[in-house]
N, C-alpha and C positions, 0 to 999 in steps of 0.2 A: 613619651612623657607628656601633661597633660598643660599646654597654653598657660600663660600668662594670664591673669583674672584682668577683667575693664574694673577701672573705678563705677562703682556705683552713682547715681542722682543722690544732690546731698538733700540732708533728712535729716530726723533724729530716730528716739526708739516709739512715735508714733503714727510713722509708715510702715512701722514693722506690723503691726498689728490692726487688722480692721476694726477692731471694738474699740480702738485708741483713734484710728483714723475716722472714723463716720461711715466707712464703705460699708455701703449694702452689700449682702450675700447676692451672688448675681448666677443663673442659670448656665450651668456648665452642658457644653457642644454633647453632641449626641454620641463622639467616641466614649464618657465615660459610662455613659449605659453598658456598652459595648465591653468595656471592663468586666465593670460587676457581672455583665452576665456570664462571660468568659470564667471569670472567678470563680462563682456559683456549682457552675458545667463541671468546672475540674474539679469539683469536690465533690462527695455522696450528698445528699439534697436532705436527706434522711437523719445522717449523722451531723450536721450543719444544724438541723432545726432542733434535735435532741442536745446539743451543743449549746444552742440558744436559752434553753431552756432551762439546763443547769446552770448556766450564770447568772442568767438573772433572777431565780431563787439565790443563787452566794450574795451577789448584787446587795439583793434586799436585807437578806444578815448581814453584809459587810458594814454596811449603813449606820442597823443598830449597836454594832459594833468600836466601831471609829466615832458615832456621838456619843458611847458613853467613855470610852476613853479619852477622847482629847488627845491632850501632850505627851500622853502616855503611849500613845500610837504611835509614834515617832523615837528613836530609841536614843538617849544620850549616849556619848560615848568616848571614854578621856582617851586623849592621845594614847597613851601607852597603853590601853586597851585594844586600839583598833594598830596598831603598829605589832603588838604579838596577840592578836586576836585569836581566840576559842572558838571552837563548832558552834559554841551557843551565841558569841555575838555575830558570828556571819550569818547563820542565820536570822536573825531580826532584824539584819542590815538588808540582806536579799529578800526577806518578807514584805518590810515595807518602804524598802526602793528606796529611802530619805535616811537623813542622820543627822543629829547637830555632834560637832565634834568638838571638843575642848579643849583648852590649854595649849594650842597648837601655835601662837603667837604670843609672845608676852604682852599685858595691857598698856606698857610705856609704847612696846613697840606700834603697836595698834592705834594707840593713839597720838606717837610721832607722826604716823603715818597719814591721819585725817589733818592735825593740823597743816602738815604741808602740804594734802592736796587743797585743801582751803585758801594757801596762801598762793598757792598755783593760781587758781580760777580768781581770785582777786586780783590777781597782777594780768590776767589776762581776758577782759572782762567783754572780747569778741567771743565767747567759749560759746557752743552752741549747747543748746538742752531743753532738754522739756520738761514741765513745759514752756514756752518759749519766753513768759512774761513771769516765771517763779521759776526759775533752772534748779532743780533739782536729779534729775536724770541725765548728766554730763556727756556731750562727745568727746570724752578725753581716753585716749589709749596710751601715751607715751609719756606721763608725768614721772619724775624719778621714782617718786616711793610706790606709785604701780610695779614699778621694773623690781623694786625691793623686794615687795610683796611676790611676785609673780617667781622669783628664784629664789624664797626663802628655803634653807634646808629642811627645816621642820614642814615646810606645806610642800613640798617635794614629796620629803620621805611620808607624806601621806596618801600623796597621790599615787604614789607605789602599791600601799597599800589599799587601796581602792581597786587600781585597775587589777591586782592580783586575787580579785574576787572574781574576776572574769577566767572565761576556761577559751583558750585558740586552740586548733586542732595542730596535734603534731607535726613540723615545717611550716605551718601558716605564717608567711612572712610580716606577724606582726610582732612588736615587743611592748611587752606591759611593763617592763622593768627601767622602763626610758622616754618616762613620758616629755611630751612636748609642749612649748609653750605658745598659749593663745591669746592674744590681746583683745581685751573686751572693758565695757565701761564702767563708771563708778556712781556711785546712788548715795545723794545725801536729799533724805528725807527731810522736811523742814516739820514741828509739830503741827497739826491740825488741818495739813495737808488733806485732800479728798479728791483730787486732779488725778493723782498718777494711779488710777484704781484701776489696776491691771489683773482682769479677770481668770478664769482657769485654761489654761494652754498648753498645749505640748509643742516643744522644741525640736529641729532634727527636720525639718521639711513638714508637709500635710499632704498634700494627696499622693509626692513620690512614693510614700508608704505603699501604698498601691498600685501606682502606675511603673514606677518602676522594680523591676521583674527579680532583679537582684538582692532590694528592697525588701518586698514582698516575701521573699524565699525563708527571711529572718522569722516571717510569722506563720510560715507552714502551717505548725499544728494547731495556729489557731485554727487557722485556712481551711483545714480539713478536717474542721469539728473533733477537735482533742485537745484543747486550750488550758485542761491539765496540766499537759505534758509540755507547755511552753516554758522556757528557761529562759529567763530574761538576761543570764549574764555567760551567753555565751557569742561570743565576737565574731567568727568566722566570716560570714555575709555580711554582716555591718561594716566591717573593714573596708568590702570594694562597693558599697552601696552608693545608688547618688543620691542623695538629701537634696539638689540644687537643681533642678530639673528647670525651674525657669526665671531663674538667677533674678529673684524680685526683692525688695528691701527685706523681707522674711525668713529668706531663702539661708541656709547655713553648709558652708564649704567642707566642715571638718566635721568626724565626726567623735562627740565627747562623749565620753563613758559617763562619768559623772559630768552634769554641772554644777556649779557650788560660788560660795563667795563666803571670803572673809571679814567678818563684821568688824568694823571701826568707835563700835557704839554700843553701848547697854542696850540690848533690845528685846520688850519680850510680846506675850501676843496682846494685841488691840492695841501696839505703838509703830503701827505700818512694815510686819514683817512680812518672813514668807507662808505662805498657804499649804499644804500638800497633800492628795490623799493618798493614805499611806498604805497599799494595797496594790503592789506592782505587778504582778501577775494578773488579777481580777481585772485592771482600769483598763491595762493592754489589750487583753482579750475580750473586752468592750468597745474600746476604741475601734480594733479591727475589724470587729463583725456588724457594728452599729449598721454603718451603711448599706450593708448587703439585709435588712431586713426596714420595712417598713410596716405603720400602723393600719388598721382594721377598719376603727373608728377612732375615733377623739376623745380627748379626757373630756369636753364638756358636754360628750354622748352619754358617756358610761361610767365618770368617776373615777378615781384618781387611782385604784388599787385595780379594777376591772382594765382600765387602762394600761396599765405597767403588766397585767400577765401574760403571760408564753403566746397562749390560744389568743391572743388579740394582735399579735406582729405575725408576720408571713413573709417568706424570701422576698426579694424584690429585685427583677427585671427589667418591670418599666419606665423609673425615672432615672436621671442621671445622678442623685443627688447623693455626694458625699458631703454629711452634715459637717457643719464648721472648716472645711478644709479647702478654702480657697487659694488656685493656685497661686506660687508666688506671696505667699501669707505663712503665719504658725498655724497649726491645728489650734483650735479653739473650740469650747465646751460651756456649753450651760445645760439649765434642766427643761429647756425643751428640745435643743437638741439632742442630748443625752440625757433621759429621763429617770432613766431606768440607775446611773449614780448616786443618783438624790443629792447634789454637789453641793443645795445649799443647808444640807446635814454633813456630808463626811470630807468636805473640805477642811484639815484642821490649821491650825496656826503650830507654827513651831515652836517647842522650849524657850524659854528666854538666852540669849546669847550676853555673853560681854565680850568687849577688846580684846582681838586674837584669837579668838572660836570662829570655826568655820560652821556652814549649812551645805549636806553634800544632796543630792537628787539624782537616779538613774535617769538615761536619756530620754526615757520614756514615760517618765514620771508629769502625771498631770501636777500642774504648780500654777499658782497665785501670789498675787500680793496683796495684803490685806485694801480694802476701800478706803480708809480713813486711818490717819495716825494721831492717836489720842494722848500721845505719853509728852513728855514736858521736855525731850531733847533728842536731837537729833537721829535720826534710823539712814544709817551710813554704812556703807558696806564698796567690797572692790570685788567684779566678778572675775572668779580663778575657777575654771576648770578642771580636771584632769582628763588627758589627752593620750592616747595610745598612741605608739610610734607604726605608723603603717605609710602606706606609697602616696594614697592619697592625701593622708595627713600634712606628709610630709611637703607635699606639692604646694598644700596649703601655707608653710611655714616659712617656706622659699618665695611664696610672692606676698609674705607678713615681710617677711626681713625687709623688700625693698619698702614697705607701707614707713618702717620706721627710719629708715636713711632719708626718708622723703619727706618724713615726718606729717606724714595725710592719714585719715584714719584705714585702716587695717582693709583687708578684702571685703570680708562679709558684713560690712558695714556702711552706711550713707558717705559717699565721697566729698567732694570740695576739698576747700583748703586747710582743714581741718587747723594743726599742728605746727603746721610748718615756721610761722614766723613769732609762734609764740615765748616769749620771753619763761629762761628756765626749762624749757624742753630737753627733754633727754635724748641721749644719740647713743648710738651703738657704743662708743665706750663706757658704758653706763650699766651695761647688761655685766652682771657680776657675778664672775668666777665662773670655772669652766663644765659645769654640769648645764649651768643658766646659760652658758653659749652655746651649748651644743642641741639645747634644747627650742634656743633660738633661730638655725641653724648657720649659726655663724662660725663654727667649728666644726670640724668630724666627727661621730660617734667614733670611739673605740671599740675594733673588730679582733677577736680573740679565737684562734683555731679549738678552743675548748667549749664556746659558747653552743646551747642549741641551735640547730639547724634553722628553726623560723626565726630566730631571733639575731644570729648571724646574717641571714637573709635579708631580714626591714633596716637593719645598721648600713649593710651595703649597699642597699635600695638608694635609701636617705642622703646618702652620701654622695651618690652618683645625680640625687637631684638638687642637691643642695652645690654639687659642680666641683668637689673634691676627688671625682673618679670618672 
């Protein structure tokens, strides 16, 4: 069974990121050459560069694609659409990895829910946040209407329906049908905000994609020049992967199928929402191969379009350099180091949201938030996940529980004293009703000799770490 997490160095969410923090990209040791080359070796070299090739021809359609559509790229999708969903809406969900979902909260409730965490942070005005002289990016994990939000039935029974887009192989001891709960923070955007311009990223670790082996296994066919044939919502290796290789402010313990957050606010785009491109298969098998090839010559050699084709990258042996993905950091993305995106065309803005619509994202969904909030009231939101029940998950939810008896923020998050003496804090009797406690693992899952095999299996798991067996 997997240690007890250290508290982290406290922080907020601009050590999670180097484009927030100021840190230079910095020259990675000579093992990861060592990687890539390894990586390279196990694949056909042939079928890698033909591989290359065809993507970045999709690449450059995708582009023109996603800037003529827009909002339209991104699929809306009312609750009771995505709760008995059709072949045709799972597909545009697994097309393009994003979703704003709807009617999933009522607007009283949504908006119950801001004013009291407003009156939280007012009453307790040590609150950390960034940035640190306009706190809009809150270190709060344990306010009651978080706890509300985080076990409501209707964003439960969505999160069911999310992770049942995902395929486990028969006994894989994970369960999609019992998801778990992860405490994470809340974001009220002020108007005309331009501070918290959090650029394009992927969550889920950065270079363990790579370096760890288990990790890695998730992306095979990119791996071996078939990136086709890659399926982004199949769970198996993600289950036991390590995302946390070098447990740094960036660093994420669990791993979410979706990530997602429930909007507290009228928000639509150019009033500081989320970013996405909507293109989960293409950005993935971009993400992964970027590194293993480098440039020829330069755009300022040969022009922007000379530059960006096939016959101008070639595998790459000799440096160490996985772009954007410093350890202990998120993956991170612009258009020089990922050129071949065009990020600042097919990053889109999401739908407009109001009070109790969610925004969901695959784990590997590249995402943003927009530079600037232009709109005239608040861009407010609480972030909720949905969370597979697996071992390692689980491990993660058994050293949350003590995060919230202790009332400090959560594992995978900046430490200190977070919570603890703040006036109004919620406490384990607080977490409501017993799906939401089991999810927090503060009760047992229910184990039934009718249940599937893998799914009988992560309940019993769960259980025996959560210290009921």
């Amino acid at each position: 069974m997997a240690g007890r997490r250290k508290p982290r160095a406290e922080g907020d969410i601009g050590s999670v990121f180097a484009s927030l923090s100021g840190e230079e990209a910095a020259v990675l040791p000579p093992r990861f050459r060592d990687l890539k080359t390894q990586i390279i070796n196990d694949a056909d070299r042939a079928a890698l560069t033909a591989s290359w090739g065809r993507l970045t021809e999709r690449l450059a359609q995708a582009a023109e694609e996603i800037e003529t559509a827009q909002q339209d790229a991104v699929p809306t999708v009312a609750y009771d659409d995505l709760i008995n969903a059709d072949a045709a809406t799972v597909q545009r969900i697994k097309r393009a990895g994003a979703l704003v979902l709807t009617d999933v909260v009522s607007r009283a409730e949504a908006e119950g829910w801001l004013a009291d965490v407003e009156a939280y942070v007012k009453a307790n005005p040590q609150v950390k946040g960034f940035p640190a002289d306009d706190k809009q990016v809150f270190e709060v994990y344990w306010s009651k209407p978080q706890l509300e939000a985080r076990a409501h039935p209707r964003s439960v029974a969505a999160q069911r329906a999310l992770l049942s887009l995902f395929a486990s192989a028969p006994g894989s001891p994970v369960s999609l049908d019992a998801p778990l709960t992860y405490a994470d923070r809340l974001r009220i955007r002020h108007p005309g905000d331009s501070r918290f311009a959090l650029g394009p990223h992927m969550d889920g670790g950065s270079i363990e994609r790579w370096e760890d082996p288990t990790y890695r296994s998730v992306y095979a066919a990119i791996l071996s020049g078939n990136w086709e044939a890659f399926d982004a919502f199949e769970i198996a290796a993600r289950s036991a992967a390590n995302q946390n290789l070098y447990d740094g402010a960036g660093a994420c313990g669990i791993f979410r199928a979706f990530q997602g957050w429930t909007s507290l606010s009228d928000t639509g785009p150019g009033e500081g929402t989320l970013r996405v491109y909507p293109l989960i298969r293409e950005q993935t098998a971009y993400t992964l191969l970027r590194p293993l090839f480098r440039e020829v010559k330069s755009k300022a050699e040969v022009g922007h379009e000379a530059y960006l084709a096939p016959q101008n990258w070639v595998l790459d042996t000799e440096t160490t350099e996985f772009p954007g993905a410093p350890p202990a950091r998120s993956q991170e993305f612009n258009d020089d180091t990922h050129p071949h995106l065009q990020l600042s065309r097919s990053m889109v803005s999401i739908p407009r949201v109001r009070p109790g619509d969610q925004a969901w994202w695959h784990a590997d969904t590249i995402h943003a938030v927009e530079s600037a909030h232009r709109g005239t009231g608040p861009s407010a939101v609480m972030y909720i996940p949905a969370v597979p029940l697996t071992r390692v998950n689980a491990a993660y939810v058994r050293d949350q529980l003590d995060s919230l008896r202790g009332g400090v923020p959560p594992p995978d998050f900046p430490g200190g004293e977070g919570e603890q003496n703040f006036r109004g804090r919620a406490t384990e009797r607080d977490v409501p009703g017993d799906t939401a406690r089991q999810a927090m693992g503060i009760e047992p899952f229910e184990v039934a000799k009718g249940m599937p095999a893998g799914e009988r299996a992560a309940r019993q798991e769960a259980n025996a770490i959560f210290g009921f067996a």
